[in-house]
C-alpha positions as a LaTeX table, in Angstrom:
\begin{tabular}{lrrr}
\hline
Residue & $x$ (\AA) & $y$ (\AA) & $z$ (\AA) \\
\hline
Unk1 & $-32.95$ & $-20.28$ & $-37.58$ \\
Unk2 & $-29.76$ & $-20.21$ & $-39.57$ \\
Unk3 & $-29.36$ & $-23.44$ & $-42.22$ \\
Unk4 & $-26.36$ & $-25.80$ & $-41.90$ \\
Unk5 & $-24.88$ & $-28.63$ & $-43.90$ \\
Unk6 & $-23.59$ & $-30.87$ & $-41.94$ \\
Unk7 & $-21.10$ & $-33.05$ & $-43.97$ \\
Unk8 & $-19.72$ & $-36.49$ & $-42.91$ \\
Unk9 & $-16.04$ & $-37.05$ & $-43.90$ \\
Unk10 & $-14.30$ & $-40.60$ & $-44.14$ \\
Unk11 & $-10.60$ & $-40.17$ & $-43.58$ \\
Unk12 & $-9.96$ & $-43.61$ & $-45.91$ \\
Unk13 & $-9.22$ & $-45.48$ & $-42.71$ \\
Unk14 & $-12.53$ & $-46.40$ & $-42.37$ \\
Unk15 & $-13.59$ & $-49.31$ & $-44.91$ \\
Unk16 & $-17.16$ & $-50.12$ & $-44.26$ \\
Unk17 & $-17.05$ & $-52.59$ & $-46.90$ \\
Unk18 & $-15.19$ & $-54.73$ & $-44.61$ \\
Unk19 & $-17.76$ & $-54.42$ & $-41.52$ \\
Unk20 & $-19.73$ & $-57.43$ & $-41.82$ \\
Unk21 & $-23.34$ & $-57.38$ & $-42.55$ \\
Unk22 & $-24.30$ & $-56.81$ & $-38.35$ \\
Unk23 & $-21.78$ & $-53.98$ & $-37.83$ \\
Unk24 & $-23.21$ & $-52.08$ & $-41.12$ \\
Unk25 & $-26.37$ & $-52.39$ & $-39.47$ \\
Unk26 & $-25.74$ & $-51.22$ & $-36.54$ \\
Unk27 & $-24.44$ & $-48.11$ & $-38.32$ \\
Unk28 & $-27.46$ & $-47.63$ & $-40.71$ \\
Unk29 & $-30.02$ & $-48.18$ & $-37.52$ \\
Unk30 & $-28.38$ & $-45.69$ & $-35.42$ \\
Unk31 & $-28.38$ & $-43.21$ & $-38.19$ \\
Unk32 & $-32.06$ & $-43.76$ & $-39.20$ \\
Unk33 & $-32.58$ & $-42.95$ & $-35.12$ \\
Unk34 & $-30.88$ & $-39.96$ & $-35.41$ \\
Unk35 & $-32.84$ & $-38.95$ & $-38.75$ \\
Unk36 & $-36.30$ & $-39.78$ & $-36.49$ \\
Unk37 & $-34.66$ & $-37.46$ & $-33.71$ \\
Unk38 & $-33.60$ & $-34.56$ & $-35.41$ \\
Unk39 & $-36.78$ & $-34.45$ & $-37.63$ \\
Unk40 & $-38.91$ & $-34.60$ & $-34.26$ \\
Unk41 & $-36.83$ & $-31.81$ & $-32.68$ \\
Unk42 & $-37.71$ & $-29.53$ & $-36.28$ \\
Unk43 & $-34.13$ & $-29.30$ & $-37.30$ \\
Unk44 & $-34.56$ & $-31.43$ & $-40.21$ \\
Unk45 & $-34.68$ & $-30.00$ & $-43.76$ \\
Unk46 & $-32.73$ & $-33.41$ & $-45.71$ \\
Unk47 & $-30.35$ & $-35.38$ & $-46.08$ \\
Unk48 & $-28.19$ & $-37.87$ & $-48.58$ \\
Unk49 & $-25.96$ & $-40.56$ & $-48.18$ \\
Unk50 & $-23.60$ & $-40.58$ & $-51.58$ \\
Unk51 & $-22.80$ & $-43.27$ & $-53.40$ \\
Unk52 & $-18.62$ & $-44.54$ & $-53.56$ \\
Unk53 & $-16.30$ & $-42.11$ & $-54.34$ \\
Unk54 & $-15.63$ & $-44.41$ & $-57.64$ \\
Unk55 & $-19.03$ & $-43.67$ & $-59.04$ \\
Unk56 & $-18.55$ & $-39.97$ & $-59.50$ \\
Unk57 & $-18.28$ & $-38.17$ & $-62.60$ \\
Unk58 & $-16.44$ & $-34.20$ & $-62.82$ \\
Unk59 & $-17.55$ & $-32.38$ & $-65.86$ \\
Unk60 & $-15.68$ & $-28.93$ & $-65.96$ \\
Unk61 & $-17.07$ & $-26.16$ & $-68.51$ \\
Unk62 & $-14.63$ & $-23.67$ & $-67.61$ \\
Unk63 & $-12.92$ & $-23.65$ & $-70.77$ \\
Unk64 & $-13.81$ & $-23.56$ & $-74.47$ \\
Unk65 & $-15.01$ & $-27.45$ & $-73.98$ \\
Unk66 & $-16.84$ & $-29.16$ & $-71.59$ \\
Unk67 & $-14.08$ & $-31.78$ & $-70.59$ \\
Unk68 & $-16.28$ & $-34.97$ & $-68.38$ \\
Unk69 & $-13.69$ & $-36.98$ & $-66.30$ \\
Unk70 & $-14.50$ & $-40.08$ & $-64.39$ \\
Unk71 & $-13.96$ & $-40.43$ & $-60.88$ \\
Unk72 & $-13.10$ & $-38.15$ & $-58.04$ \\
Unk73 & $-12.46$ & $-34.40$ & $-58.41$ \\
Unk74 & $-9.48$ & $-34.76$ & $-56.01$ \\
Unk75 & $-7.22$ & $-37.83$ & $-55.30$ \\
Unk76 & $-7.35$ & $-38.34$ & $-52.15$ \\
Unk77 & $-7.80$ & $-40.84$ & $-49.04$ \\
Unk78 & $-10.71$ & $-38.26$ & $-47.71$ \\
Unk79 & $-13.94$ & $-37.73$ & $-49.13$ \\
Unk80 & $-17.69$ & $-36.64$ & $-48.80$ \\
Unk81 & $-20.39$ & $-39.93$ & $-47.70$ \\
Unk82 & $-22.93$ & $-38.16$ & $-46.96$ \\
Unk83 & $-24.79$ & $-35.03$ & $-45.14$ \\
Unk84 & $-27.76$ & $-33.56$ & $-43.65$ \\
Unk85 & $-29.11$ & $-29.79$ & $-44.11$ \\
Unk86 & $-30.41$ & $-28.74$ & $-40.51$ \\
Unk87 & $-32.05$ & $-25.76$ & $-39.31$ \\
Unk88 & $-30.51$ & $-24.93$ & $-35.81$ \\
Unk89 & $-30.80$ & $-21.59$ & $-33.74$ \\
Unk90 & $-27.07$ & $-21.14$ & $-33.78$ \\
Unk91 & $-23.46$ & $-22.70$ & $-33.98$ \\
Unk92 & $-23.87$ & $-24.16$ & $-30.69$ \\
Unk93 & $-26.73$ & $-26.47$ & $-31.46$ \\
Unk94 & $-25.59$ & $-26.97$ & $-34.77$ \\
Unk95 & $-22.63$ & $-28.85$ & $-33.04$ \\
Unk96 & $-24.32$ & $-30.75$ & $-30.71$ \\
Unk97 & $-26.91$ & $-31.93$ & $-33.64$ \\
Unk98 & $-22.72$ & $-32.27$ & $-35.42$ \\
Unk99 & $-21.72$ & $-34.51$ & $-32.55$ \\
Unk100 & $-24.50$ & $-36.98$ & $-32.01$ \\
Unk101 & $-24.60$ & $-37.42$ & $-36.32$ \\
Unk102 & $-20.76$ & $-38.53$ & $-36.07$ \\
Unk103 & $-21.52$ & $-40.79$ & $-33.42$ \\
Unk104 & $-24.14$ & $-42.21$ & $-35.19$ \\
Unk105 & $-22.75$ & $-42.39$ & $-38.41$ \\
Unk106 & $-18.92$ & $-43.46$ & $-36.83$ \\
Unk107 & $-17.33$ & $-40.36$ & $-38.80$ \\
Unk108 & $-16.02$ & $-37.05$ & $-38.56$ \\
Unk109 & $-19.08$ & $-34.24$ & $-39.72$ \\
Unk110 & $-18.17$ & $-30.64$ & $-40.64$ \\
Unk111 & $-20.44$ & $-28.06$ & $-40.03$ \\
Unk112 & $-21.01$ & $-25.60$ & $-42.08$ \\
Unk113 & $-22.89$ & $-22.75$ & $-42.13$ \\
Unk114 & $-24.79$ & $-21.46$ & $-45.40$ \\
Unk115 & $-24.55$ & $-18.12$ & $-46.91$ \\
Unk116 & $-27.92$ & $-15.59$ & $-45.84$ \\
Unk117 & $-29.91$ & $-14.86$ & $-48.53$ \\
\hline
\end{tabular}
């Protein structure tokens, strides 16, 4: 079984801070079914959903100081809500785990393989 992240994307056209209190849920219900499902089907390893973008912090020790930034990394309208590490036999059913995650979460997902140890 080969490891994958599987990263869900918002574009910035989605603002689920406007979805009123019933649409959210619906969102966060059909995403803790598809938790329940892919743990029962022994794909599951975890998973994270990320706080707002606004709330992140870059610290970058590449030079002689650390320099610690608030916010983003990157400005941009695009950026990382969440993800789940799966175990899946191959790229195939990586996808279709991909594919049922954005329809449950109502976003793009990446998928990503992870480097063999």
């Amino acid at each position: 079984m080969t490891q994958y992240m599987l990263s869900v994307h918002h574009d910035g056209t989605e603002d689920f801070e406007s979805l009123s209190p019933e649409e959210l849920q619906k969102v966060f219900t059909a995403v803790d079914d598809f938790n329940a499902q892919v743990k029962a089907e022994g794909h599951w390893v975890f998973a994270g959903g990320l706080k707002p973008i606004s709330e992140s912090t870059v610290v970058d020790a590449t030079g002689e100081k650390p320099v610690v930034t608030d916010g983003p990394f990157a400005e941009s309208k695009e950026y990382l809500g969440g993800f789940w590490i799966i175990e899946a036999a191959d790229l195939d059913a990586a996808l279709e785990l991909a594919r049922r995650g954005s329809a449950a979460c109502a976003a793009k997902v990446e998928v990503r393989p992870f480097e063999s140890a």
